[in-house]
Biotite code that builds the C-alpha atoms (Angstrom):
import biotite.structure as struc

atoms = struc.array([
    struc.Atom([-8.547, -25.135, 4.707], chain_id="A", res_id=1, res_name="UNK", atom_name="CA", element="C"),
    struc.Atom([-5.065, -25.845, 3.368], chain_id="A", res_id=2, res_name="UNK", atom_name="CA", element="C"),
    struc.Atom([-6.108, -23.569, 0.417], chain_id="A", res_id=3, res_name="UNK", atom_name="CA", element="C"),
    struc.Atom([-7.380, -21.005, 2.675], chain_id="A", res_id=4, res_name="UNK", atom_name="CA", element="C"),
    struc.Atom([-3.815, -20.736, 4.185], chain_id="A", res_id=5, res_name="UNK", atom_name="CA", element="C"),
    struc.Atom([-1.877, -20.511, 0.824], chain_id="A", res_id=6, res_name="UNK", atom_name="CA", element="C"),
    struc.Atom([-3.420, -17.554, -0.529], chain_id="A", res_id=7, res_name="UNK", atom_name="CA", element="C"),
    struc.Atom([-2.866, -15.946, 2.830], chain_id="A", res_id=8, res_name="UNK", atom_name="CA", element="C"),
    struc.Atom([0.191, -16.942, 2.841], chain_id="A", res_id=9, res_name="UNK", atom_name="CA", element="C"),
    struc.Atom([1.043, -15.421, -1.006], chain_id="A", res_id=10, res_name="UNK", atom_name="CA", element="C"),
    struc.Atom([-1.111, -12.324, 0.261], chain_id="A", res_id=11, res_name="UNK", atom_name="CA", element="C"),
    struc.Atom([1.713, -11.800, 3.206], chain_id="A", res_id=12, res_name="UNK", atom_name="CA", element="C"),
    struc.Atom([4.649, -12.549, 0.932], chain_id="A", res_id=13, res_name="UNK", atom_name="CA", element="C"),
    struc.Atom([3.692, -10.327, -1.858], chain_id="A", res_id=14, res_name="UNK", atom_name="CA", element="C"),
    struc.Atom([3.841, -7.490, 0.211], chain_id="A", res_id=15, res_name="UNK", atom_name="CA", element="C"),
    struc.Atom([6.712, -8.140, 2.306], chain_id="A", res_id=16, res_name="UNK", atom_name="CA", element="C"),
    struc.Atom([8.544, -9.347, -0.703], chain_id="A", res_id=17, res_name="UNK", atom_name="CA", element="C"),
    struc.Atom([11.212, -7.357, -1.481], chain_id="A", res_id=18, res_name="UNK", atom_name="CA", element="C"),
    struc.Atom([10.756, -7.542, -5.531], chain_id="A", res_id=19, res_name="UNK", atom_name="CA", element="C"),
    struc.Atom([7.277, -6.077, -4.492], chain_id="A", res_id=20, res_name="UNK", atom_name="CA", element="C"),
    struc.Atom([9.178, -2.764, -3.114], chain_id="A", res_id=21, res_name="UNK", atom_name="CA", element="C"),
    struc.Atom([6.371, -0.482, -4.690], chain_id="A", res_id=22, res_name="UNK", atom_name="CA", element="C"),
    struc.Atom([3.909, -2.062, -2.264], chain_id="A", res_id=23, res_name="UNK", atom_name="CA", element="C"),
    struc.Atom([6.529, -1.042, 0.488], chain_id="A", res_id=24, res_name="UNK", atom_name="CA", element="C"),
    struc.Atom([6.793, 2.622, -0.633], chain_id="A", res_id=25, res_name="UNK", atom_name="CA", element="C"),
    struc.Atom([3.388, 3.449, -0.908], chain_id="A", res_id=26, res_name="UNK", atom_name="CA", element="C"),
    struc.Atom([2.709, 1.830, 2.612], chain_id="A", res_id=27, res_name="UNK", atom_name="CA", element="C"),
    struc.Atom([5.485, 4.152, 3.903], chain_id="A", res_id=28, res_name="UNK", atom_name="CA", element="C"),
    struc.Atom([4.625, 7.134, 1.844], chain_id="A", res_id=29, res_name="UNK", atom_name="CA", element="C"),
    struc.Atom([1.215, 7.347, 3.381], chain_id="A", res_id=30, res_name="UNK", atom_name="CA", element="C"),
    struc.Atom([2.870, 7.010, 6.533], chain_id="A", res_id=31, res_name="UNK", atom_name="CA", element="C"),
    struc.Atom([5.664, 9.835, 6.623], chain_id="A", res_id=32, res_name="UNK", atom_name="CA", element="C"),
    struc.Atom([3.108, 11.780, 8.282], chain_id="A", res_id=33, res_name="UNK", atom_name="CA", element="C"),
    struc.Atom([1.866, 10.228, 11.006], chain_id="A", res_id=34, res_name="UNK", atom_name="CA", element="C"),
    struc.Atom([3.026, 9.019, 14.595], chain_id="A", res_id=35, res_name="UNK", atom_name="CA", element="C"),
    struc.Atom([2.552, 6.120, 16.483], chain_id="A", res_id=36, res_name="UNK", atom_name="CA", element="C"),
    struc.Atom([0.147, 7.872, 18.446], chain_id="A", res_id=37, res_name="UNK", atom_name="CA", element="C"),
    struc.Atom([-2.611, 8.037, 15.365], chain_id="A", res_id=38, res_name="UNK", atom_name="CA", element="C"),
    struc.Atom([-2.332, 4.219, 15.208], chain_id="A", res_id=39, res_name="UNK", atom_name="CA", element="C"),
    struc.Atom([-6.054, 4.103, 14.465], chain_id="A", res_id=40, res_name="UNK", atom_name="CA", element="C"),
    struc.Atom([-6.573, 6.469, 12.023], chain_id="A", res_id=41, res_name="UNK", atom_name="CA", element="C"),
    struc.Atom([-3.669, 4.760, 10.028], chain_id="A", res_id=42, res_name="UNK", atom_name="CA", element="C"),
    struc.Atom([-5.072, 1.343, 10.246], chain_id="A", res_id=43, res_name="UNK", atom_name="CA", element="C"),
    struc.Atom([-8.328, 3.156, 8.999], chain_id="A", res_id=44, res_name="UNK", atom_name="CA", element="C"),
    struc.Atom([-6.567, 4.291, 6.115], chain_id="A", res_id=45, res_name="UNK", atom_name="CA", element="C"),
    struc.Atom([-4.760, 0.854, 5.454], chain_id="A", res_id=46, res_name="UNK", atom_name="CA", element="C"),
    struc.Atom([-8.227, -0.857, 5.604], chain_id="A", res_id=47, res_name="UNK", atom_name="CA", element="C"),
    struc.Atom([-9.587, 1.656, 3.589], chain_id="A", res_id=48, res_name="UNK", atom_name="CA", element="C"),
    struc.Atom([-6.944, 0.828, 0.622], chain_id="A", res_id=49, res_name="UNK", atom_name="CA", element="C"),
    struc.Atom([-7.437, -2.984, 1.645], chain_id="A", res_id=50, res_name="UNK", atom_name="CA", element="C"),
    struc.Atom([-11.109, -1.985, 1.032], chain_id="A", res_id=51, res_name="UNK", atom_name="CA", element="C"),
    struc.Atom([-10.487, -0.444, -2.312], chain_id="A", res_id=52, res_name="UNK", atom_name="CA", element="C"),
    struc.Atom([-7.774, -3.311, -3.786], chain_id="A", res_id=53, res_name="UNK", atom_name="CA", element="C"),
    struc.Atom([-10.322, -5.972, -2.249], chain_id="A", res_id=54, res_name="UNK", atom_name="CA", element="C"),
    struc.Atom([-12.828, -4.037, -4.725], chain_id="A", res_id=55, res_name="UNK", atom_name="CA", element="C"),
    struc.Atom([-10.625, -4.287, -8.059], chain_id="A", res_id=56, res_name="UNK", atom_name="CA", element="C"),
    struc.Atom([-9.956, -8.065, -7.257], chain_id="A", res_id=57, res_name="UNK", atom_name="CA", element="C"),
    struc.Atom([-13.392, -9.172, -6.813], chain_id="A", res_id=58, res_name="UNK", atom_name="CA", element="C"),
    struc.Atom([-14.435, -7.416, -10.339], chain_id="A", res_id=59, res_name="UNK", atom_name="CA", element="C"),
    struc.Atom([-10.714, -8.758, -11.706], chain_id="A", res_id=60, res_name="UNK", atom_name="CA", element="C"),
    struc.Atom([-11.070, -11.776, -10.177], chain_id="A", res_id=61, res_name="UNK", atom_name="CA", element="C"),
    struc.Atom([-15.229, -12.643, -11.708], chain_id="A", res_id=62, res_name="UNK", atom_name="CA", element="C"),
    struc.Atom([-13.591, -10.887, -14.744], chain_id="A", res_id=63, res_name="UNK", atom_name="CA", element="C"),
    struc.Atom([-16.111, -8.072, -15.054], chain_id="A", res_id=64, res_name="UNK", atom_name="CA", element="C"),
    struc.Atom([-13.295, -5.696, -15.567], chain_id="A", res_id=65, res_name="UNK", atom_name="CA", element="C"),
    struc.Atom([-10.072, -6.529, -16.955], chain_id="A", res_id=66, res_name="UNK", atom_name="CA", element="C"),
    struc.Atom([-6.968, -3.512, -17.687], chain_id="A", res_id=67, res_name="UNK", atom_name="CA", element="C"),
    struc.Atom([-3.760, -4.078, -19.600], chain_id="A", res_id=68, res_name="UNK", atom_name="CA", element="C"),
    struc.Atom([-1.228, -4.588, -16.639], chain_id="A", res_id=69, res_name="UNK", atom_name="CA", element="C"),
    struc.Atom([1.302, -2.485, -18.959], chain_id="A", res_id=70, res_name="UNK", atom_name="CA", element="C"),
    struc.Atom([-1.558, 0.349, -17.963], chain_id="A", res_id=71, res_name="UNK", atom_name="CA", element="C"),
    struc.Atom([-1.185, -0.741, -14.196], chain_id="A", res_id=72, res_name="UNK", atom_name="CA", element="C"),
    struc.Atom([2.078, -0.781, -14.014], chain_id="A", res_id=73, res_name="UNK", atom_name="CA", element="C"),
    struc.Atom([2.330, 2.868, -14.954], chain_id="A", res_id=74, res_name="UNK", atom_name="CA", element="C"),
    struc.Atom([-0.866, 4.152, -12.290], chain_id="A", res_id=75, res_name="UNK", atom_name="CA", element="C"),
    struc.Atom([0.638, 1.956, -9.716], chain_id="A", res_id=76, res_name="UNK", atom_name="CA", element="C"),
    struc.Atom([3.944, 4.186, -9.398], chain_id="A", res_id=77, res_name="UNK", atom_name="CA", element="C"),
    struc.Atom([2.097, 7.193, -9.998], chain_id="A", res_id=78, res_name="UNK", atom_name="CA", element="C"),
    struc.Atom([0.019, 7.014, -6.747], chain_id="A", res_id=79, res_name="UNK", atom_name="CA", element="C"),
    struc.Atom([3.319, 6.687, -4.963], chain_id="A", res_id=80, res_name="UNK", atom_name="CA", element="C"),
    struc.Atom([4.760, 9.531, -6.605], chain_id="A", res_id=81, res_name="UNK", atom_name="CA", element="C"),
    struc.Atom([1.487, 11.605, -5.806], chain_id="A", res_id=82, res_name="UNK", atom_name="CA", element="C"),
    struc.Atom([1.540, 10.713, -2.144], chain_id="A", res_id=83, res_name="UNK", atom_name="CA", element="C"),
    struc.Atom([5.465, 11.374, -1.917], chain_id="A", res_id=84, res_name="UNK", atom_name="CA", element="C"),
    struc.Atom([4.546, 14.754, -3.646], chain_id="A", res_id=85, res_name="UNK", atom_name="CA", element="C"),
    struc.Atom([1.704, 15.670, -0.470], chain_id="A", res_id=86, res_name="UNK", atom_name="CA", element="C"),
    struc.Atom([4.512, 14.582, 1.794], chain_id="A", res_id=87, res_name="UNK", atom_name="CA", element="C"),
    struc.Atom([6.819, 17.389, 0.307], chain_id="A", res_id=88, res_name="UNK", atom_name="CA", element="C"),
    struc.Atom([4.411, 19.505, 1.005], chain_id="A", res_id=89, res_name="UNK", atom_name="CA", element="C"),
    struc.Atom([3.297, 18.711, 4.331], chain_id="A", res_id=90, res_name="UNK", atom_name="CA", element="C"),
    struc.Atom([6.527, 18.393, 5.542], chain_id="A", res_id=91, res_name="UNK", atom_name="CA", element="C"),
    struc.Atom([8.283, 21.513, 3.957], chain_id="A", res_id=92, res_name="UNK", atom_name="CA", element="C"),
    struc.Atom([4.904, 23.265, 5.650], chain_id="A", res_id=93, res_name="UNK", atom_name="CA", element="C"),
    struc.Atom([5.281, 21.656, 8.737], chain_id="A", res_id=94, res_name="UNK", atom_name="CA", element="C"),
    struc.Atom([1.924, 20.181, 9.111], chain_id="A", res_id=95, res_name="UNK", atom_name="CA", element="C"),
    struc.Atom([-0.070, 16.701, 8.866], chain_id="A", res_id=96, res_name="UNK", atom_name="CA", element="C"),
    struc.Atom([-2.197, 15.716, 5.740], chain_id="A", res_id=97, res_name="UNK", atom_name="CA", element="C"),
    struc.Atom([-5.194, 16.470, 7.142], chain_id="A", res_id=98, res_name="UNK", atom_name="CA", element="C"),
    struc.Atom([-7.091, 18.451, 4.466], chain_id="A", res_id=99, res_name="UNK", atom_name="CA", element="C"),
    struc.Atom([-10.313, 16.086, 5.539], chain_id="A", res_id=100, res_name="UNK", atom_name="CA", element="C"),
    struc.Atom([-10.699, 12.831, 7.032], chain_id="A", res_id=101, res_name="UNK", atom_name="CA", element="C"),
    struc.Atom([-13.290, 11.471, 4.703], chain_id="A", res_id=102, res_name="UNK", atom_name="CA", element="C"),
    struc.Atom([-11.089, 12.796, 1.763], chain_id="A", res_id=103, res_name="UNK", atom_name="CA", element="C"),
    struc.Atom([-7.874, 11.241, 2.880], chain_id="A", res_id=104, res_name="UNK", atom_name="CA", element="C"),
    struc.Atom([-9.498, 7.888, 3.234], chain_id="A", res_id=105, res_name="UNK", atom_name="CA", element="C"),
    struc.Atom([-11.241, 8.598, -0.277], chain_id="A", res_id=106, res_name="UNK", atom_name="CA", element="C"),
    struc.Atom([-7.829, 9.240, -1.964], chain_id="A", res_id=107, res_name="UNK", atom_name="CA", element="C"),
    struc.Atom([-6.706, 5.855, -0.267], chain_id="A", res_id=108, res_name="UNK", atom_name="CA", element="C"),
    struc.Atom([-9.596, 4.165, -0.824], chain_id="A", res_id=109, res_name="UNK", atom_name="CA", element="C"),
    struc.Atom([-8.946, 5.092, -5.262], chain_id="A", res_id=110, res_name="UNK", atom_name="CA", element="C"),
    struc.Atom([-5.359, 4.445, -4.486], chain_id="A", res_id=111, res_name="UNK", atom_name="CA", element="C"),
    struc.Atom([-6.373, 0.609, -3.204], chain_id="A", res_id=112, res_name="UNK", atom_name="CA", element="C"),
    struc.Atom([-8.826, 0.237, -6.654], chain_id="A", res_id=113, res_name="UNK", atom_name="CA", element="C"),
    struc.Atom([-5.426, 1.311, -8.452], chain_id="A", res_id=114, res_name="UNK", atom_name="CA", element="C"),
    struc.Atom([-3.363, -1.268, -6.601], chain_id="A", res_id=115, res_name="UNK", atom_name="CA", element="C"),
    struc.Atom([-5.750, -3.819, -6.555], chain_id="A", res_id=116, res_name="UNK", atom_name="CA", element="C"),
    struc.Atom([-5.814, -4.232, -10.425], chain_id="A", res_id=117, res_name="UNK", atom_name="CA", element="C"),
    struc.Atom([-1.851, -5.359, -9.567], chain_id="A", res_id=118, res_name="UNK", atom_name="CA", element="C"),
    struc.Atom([-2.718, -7.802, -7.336], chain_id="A", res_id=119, res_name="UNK", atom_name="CA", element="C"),
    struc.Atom([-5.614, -9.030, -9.581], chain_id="A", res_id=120, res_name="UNK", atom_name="CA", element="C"),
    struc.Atom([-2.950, -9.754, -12.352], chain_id="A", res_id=121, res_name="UNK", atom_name="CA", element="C"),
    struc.Atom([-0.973, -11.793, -9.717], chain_id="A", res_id=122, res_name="UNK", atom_name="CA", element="C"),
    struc.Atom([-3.123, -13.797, -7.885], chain_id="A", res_id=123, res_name="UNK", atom_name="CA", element="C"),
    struc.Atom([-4.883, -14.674, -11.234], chain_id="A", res_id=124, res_name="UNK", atom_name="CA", element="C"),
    struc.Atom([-1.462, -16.099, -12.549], chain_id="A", res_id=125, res_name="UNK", atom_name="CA", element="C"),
    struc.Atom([-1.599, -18.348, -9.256], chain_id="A", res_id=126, res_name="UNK", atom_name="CA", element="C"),
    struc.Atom([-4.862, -19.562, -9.632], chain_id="A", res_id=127, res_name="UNK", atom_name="CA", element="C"),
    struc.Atom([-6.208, -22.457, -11.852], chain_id="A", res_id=128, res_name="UNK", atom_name="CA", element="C"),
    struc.Atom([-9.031, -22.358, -14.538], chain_id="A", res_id=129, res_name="UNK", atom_name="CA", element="C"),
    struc.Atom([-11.720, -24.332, -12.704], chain_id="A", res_id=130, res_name="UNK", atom_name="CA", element="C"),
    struc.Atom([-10.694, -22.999, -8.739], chain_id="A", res_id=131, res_name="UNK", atom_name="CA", element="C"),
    struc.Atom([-13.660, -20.516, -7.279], chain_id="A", res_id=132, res_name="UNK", atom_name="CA", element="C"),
    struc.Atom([-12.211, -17.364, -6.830], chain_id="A", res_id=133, res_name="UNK", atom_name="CA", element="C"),
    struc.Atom([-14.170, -16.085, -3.122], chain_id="A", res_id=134, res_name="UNK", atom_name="CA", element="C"),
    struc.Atom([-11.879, -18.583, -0.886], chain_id="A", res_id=135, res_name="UNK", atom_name="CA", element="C"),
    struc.Atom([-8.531, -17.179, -2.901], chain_id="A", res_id=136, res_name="UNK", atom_name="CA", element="C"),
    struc.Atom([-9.764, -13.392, -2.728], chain_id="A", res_id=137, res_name="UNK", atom_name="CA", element="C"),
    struc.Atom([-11.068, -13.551, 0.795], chain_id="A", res_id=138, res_name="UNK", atom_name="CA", element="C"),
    struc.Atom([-7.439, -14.741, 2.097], chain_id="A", res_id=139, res_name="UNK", atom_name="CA", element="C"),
    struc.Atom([-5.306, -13.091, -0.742], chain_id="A", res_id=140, res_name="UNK", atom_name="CA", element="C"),
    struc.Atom([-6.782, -9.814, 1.169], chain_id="A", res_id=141, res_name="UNK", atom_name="CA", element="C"),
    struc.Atom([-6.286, -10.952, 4.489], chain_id="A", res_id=142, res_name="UNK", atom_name="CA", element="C"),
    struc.Atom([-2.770, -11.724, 4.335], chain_id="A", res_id=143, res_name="UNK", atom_name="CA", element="C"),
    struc.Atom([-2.359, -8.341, 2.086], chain_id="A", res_id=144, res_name="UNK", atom_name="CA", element="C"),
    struc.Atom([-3.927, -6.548, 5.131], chain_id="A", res_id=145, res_name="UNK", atom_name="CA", element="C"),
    struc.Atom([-1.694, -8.484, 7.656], chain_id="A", res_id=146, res_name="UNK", atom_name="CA", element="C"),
    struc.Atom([1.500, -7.875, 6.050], chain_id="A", res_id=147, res_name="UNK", atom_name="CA", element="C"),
    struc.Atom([0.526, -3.710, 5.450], chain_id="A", res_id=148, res_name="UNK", atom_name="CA", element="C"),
    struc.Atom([0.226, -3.549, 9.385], chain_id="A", res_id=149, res_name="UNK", atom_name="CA", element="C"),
    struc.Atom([3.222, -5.333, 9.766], chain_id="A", res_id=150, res_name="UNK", atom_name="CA", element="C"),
    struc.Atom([4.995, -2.474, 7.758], chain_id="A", res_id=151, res_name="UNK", atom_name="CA", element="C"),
    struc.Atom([2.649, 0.036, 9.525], chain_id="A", res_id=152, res_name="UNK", atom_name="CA", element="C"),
    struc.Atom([3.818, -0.372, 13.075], chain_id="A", res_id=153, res_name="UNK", atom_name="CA", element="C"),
    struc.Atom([7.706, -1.712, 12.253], chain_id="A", res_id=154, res_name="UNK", atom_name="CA", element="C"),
    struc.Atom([7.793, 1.833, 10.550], chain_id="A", res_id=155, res_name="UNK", atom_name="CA", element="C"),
    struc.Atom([5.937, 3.718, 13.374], chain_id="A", res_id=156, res_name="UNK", atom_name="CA", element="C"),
    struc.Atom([8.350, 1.781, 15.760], chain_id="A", res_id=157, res_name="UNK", atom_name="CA", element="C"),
    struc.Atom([11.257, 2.623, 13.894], chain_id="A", res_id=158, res_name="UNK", atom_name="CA", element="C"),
    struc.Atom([9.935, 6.849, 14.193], chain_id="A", res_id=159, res_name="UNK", atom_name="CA", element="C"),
    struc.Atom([9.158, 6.327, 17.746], chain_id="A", res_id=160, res_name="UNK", atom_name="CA", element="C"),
    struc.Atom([12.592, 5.293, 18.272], chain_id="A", res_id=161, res_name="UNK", atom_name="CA", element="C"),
    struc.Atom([14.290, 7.678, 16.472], chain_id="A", res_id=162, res_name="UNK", atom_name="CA", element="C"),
    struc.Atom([12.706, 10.578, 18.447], chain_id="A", res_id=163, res_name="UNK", atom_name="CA", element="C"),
    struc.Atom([13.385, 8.610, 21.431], chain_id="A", res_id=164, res_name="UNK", atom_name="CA", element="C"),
    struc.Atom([17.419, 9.175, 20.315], chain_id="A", res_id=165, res_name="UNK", atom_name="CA", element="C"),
    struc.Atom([16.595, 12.463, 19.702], chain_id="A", res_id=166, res_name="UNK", atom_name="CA", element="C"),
    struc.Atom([17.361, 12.546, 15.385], chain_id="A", res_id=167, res_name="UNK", atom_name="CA", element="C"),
    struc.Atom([15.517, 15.443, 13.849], chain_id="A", res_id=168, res_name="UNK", atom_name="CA", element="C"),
    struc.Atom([12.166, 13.012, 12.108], chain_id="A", res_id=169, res_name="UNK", atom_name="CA", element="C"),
    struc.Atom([11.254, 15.846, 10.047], chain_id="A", res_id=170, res_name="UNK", atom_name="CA", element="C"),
    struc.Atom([14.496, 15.652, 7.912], chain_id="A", res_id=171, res_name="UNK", atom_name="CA", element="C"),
    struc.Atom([14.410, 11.956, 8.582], chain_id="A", res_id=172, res_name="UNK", atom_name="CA", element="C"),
    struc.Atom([10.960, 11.345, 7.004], chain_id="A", res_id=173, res_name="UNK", atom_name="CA", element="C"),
    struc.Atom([12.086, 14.317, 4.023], chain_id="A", res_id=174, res_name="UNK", atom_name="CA", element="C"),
    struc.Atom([14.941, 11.621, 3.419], chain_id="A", res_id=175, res_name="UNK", atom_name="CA", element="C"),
    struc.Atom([13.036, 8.778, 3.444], chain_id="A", res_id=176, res_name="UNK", atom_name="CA", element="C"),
    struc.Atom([10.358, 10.246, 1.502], chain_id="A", res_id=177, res_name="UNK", atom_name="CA", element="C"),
    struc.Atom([13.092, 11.248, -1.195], chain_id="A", res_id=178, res_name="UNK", atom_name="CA", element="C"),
    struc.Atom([14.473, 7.612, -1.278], chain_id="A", res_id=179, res_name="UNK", atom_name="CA", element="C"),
    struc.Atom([10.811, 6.430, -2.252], chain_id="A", res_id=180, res_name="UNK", atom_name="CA", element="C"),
    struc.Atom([10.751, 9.178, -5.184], chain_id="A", res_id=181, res_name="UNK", atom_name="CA", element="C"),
    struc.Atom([14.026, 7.626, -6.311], chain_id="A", res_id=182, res_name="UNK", atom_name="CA", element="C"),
    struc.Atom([12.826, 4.274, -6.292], chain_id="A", res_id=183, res_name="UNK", atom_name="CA", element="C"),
    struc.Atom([9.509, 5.172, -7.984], chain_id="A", res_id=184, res_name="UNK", atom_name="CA", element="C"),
    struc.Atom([11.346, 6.973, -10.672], chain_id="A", res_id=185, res_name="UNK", atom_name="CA", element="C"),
    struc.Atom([13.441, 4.480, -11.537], chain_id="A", res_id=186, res_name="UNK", atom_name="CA", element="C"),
    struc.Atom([9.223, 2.023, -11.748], chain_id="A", res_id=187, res_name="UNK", atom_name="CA", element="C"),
    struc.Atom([8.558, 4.783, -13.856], chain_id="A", res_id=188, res_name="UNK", atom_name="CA", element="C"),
    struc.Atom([11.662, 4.971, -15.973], chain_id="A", res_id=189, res_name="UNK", atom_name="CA", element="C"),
    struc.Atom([12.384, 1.049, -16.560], chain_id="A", res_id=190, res_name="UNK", atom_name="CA", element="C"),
])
């Protein structure tokens, strides 16, 4: 069980890390958009990139698929960017990225196969040759999906208090989603 609790433990902490800030942007640049009030449908769409990460590491992790991480590196950013580029628009619109359910959680879903080849790269440098992979995967993902909900509602929190003080959140969440550009720029450039 001591296992079990290590890889969730390295599933928490590469998220929240703060060398890990891509994983940070990209959980905030999917949220720009949404309130604290569509709580469900965001932890839909944080499952559904769990779902699509958990998918990359299983066929990573049995080593039925295996991409340069140079390659990763680059998509990784690039999915940020794209979402920060659908924020522009919804926001500079003025309305929610809603073009369909089933394709939002699709785009998240391809997103989480993206980001999952990252985290395959990682967790595979943790692990030794003769260790079964399930126990590692099952609670690398876990603490992965803990630590995304933990940015989740501490960002929704943060929103909900800022329209509580009464700060305009649309140019709020047009600065914050222009800080996340920055940072992914500068992925993209180094």
């Amino acid at each position: 069980m001591n296992e079990f609790w290590l890889y969730l433990n390295q599933g928490i902490h590469h998220i929240l890390d703060l060398q890990g800030l891509d994983h940070l942007c990209f959980i905030v640049s999917f949220c720009l958009l949404y309130s604290l009030k569509d709580w469900k449908h965001i932890v839909g769409l944080v499952t559904a990139f769990t779902l699509g990460h958990c998918i990359t590491l299983i066929i990573s992790g049995f080593n039925i698929v295996s991409i340069k991480s140079s390659f990763v590196e680059i998509l990784i950013p690039i999915t940020i960017f794209s979402s920060c580029l659908n924020n522009y628009w919804c926001l500079i619109k003025k309305k929610q990225s809603n073009p369909s359910t089933l394709v939002t959680y699709g785009i998240l879903l391809t997103f989480g196969l993206i980001h999952g080849l990252g985290f395959s790269n990682f967790l595979k440098m943790m692990m030794f040759e003769n260790d079964s992979i399930t126990r590692p995967l099952l609670a690398f993902n876990i603490g992965i999906e803990i630590a995304q909900l933990i940015i989740v509602f501490t960002f929704l929190i943060f929103m909900l208090f800022i329209q509580k003080i009464k700060v305009n959140s649309s140019y709020l969440r047009l600065i914050i989603n222009s800080i996340i550009v920055l940072v992914i720029l500068n992925f993209l450039i180094n």
